[in-house]
Backbone as ProteinMPNN parsed JSONL, in Angstrom:
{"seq_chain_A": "XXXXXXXXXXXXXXXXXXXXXXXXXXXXXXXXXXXXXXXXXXXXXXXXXXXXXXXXXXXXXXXXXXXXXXXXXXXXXXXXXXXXXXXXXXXXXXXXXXXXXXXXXXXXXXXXXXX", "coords_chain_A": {"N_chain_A": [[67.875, 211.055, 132.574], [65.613, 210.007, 130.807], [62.646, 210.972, 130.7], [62.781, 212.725, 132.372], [63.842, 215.411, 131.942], [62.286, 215.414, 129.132], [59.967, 215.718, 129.899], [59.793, 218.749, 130.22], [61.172, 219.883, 127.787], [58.584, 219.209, 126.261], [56.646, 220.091, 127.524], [56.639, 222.964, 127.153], [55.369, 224.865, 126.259], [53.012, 225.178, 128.101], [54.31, 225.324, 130.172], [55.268, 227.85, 129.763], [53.021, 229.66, 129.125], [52.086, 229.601, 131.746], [53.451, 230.696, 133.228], [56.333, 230.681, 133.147], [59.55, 231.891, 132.818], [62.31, 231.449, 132.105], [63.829, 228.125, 131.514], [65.963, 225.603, 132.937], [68.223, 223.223, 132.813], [70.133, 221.638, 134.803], [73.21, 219.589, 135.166], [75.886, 217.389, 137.346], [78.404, 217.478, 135.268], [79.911, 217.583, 132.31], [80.415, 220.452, 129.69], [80.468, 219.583, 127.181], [78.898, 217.256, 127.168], [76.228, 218.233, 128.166], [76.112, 219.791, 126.29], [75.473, 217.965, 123.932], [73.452, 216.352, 125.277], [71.456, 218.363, 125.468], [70.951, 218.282, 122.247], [70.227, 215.96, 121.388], [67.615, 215.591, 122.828], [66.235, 217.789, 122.355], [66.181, 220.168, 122.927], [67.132, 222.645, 122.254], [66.249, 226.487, 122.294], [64.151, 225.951, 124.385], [65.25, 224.983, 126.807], [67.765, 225.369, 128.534], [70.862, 223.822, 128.685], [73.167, 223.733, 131.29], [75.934, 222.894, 132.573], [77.068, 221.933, 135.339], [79.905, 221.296, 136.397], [81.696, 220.921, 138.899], [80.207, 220.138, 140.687], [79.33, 222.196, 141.963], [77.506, 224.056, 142.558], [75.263, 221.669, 142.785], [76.035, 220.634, 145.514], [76.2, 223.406, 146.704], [73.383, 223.904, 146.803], [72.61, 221.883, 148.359], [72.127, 219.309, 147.021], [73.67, 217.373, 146.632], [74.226, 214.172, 144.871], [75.657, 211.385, 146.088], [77.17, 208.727, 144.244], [79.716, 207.514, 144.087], [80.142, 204.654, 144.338], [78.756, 203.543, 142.727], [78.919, 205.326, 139.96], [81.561, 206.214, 140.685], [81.706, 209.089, 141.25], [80.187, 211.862, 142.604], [76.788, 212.891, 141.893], [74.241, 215.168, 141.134], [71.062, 215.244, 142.898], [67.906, 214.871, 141.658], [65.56, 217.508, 140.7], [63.297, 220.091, 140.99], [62.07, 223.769, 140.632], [61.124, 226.827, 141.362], [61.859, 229.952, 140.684], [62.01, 233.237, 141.49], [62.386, 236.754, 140.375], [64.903, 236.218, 141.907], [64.194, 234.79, 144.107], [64.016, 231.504, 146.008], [60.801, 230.171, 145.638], [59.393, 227.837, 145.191], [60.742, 224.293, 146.271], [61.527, 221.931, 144.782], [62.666, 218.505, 145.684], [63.95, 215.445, 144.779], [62.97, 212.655, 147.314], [64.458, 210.212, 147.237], [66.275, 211.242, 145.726], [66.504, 210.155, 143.047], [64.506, 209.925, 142.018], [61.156, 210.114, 139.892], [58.789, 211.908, 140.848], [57.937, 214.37, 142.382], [59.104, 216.679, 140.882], [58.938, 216.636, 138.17], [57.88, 218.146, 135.105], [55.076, 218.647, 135.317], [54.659, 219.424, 137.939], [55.747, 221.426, 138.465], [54.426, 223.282, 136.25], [51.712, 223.123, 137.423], [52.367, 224.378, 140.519], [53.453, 226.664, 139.256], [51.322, 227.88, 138.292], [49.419, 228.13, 140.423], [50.467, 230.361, 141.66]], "CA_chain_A": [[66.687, 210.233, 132.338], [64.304, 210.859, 129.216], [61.437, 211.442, 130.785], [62.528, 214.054, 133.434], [64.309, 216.294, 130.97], [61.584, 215.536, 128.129], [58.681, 216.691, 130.027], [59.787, 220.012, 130.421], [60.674, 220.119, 126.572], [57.685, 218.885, 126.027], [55.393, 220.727, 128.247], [57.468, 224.048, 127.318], [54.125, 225.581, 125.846], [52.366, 224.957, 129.281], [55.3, 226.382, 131.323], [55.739, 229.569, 129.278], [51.569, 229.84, 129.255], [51.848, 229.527, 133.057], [54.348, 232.118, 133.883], [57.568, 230.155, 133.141], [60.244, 232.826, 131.536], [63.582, 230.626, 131.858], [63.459, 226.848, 131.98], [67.359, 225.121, 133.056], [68.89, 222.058, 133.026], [71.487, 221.37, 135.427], [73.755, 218.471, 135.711], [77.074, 217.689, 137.135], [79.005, 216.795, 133.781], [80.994, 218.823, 131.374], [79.58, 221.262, 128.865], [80.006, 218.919, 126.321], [77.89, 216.378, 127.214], [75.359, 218.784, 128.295], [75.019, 220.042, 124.362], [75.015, 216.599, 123.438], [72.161, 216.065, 125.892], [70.063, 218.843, 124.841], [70.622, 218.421, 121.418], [69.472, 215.006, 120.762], [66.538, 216.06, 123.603], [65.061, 218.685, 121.592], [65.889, 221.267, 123.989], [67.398, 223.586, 121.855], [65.503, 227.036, 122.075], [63.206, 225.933, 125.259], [65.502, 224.398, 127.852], [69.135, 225.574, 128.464], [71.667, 223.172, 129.266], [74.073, 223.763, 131.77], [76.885, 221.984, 133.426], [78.073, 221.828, 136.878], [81.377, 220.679, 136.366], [82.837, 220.289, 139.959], [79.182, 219.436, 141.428], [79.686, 223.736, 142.782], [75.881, 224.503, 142.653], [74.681, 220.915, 143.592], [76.694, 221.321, 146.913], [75.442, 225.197, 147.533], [71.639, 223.673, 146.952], [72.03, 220.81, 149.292], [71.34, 218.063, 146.385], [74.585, 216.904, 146.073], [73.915, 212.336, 145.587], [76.764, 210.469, 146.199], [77.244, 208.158, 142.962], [80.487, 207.296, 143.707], [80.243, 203.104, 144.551], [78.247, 203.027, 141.126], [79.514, 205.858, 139.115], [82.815, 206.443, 140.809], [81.643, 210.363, 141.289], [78.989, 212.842, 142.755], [76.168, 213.748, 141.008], [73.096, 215.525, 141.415], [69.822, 214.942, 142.803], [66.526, 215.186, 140.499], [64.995, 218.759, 141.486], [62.772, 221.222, 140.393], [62.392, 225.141, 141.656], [60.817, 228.045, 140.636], [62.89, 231.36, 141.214], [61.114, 234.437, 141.115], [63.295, 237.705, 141.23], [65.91, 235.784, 142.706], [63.665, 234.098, 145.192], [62.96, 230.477, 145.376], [59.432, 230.03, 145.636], [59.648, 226.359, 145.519], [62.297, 223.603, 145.456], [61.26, 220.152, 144.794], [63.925, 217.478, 145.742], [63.171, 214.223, 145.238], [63.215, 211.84, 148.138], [65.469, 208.975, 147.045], [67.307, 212.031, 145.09], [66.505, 209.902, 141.335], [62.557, 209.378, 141.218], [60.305, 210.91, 139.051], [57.617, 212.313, 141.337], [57.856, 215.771, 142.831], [60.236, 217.317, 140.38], [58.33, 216.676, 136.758], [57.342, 219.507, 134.751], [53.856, 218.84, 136.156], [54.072, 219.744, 139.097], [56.232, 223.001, 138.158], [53.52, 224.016, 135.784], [50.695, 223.158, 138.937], [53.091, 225.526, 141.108], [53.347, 228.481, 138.644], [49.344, 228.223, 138.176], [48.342, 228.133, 141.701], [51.278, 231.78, 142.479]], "C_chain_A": [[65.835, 210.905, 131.262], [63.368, 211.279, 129.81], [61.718, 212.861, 131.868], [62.992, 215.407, 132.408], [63.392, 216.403, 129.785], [60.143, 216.38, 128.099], [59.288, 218.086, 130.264], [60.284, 220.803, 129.048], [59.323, 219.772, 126.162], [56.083, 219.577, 126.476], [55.901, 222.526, 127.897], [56.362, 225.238, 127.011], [53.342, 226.085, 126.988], [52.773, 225.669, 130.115], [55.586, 227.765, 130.959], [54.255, 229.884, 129.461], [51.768, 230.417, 130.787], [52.813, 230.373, 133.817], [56.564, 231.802, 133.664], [58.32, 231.295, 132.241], [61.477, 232.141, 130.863], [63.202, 228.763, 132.454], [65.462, 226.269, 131.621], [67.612, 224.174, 133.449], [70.18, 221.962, 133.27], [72.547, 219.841, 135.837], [75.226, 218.653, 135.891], [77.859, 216.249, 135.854], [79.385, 217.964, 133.135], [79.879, 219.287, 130.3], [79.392, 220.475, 127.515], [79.054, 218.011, 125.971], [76.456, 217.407, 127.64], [74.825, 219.226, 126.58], [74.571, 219.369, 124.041], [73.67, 216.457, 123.697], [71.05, 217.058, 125.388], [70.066, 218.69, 123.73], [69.677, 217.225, 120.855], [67.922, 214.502, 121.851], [65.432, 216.581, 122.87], [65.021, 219.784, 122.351], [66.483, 222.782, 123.854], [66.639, 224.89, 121.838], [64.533, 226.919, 123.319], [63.785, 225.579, 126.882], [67.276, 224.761, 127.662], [69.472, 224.779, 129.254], [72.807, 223.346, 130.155], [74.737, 223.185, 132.872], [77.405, 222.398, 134.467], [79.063, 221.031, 137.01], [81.891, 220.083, 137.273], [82.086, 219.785, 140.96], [78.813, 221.257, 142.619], [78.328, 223.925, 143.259], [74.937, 223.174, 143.413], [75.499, 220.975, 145.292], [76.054, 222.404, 147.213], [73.991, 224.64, 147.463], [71.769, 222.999, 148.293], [71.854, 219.71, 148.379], [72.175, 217.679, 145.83], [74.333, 215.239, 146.709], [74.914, 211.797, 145.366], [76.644, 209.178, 145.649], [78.568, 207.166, 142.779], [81.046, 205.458, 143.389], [79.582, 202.872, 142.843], [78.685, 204.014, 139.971], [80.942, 206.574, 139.094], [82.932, 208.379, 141.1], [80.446, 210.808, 141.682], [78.644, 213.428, 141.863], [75.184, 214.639, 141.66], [71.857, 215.17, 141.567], [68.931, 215.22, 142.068], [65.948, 216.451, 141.621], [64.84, 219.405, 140.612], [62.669, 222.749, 141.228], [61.872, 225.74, 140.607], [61.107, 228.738, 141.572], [61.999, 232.418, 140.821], [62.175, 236.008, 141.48], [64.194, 237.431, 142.417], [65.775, 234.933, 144.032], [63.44, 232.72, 144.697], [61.962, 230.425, 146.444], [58.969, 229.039, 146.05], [60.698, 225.67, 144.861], [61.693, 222.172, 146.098], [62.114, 218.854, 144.631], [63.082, 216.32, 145.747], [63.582, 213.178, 146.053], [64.215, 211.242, 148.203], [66.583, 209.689, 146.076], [67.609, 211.353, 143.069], [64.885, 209.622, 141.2], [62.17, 210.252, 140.972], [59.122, 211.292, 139.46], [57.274, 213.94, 141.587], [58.487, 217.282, 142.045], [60.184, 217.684, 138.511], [57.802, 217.794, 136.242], [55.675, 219.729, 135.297], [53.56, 219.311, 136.605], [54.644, 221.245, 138.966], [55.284, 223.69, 137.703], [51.967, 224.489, 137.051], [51.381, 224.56, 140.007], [52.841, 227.067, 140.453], [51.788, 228.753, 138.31], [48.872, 228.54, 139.606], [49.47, 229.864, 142.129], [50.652, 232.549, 141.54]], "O_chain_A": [[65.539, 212.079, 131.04], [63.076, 212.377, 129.335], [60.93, 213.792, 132.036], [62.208, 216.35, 132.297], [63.53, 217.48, 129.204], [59.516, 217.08, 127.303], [58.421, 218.435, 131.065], [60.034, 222.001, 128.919], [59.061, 220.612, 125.301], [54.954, 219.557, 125.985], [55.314, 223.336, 128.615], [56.49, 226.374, 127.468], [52.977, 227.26, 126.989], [52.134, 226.485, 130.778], [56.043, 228.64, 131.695], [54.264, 230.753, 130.334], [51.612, 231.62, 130.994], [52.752, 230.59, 135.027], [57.565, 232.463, 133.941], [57.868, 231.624, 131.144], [61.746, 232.132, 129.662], [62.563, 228.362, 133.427], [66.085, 226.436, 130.573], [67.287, 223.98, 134.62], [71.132, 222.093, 132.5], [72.387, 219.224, 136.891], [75.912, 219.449, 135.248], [77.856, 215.029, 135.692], [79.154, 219.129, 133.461], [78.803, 218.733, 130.076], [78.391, 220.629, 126.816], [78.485, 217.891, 124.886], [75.464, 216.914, 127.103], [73.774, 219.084, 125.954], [73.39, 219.465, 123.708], [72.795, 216.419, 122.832], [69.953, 216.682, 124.975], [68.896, 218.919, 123.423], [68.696, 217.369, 120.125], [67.309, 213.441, 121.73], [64.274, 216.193, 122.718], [63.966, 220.4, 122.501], [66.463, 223.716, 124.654], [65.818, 224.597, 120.969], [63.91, 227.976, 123.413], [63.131, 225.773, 127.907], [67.898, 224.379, 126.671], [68.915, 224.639, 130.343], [73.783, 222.953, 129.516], [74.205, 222.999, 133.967], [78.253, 223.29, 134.451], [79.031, 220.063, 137.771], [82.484, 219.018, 137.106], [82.563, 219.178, 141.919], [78.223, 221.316, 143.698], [78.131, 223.935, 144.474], [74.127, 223.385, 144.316], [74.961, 221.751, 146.081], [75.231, 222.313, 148.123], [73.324, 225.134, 148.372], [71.154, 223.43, 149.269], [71.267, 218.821, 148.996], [72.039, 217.467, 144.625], [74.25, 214.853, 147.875], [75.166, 211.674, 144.167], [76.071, 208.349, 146.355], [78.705, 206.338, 141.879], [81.915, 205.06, 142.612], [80.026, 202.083, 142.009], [78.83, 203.438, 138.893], [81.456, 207.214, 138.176], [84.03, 208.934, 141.147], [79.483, 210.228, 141.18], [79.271, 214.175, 141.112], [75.37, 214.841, 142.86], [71.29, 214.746, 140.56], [69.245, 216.297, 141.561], [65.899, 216.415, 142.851], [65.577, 219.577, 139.641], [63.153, 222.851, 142.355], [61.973, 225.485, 139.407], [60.908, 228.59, 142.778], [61.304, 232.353, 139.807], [62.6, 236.278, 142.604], [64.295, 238.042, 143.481], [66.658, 234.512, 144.779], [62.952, 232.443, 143.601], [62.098, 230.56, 147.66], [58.242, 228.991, 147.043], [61.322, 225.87, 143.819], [61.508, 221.643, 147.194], [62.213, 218.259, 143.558], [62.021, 216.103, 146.332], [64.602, 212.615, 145.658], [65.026, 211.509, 149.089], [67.565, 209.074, 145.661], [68.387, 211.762, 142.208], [64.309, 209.124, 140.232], [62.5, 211.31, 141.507], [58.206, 211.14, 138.652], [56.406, 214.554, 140.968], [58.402, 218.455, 142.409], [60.855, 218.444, 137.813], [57.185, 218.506, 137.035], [55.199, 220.821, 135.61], [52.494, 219.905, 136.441], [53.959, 222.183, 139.374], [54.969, 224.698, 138.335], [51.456, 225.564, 137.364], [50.758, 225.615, 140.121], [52.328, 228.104, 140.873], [51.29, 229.862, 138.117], [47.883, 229.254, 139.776], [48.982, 230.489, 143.071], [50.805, 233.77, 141.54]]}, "name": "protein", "num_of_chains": 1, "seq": "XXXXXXXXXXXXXXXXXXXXXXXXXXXXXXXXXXXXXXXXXXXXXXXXXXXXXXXXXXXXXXXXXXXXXXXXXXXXXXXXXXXXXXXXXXXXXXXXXXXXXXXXXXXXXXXXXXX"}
């Protein structure tokens, strides 16, 4: 989705201000499409792209969404998290696992301001 991946290029000033050191984009999809995706994003330099190929990491979270009646495959839920020395801190899943509420760079930046 543009807007979940854009605000966090977009806000990348805000999130590094606010304590952000690494900012990652995870989806399950191949590495190719992940360049693709950040490149014509803008996320080169602020937002690393990386692919979960077999869905490995959405499974070990818990935010693996079952896609398969409409996309024939498991993907991943929309989620945010801040890790701190290997801790998470917070992990923002979103409800219906695709809406744009809890999981926006917003609320990440709100998070790393208020720790």
């Amino acid at each position: 989705m543009q807007t979940h991946l854009k605000g966090y290029v977009t806000d990348y000033d805000k999130l590094t201000k606010a304590g952000a050191e690494v900012m990652v984009c995870v989806a399950v999809n191949d590495a190719f499409v992940m360049e693709a995706w950040g490149d014509v994003s803008g996320a080169k330099g602020k937002v690393h792209m990386l692919a979960d190929s077999h869905g490995n990491l959405a499974r070990a979270l818990g935010v693996e969404l079952d896609m398969e009646k409409m996309l024939g495959t498991k993907r991943c839920k929309r989620f945010s998290a801040v890790i701190d020395n290997n801790v998470i801190k917070s992990f923002n899943v979103e409800q219906d696992g695709t809406g744009l509420t809890c999981s926006l760079s917003n609320e990440i930046v709100s998070q790393l301001q208020k720790a």
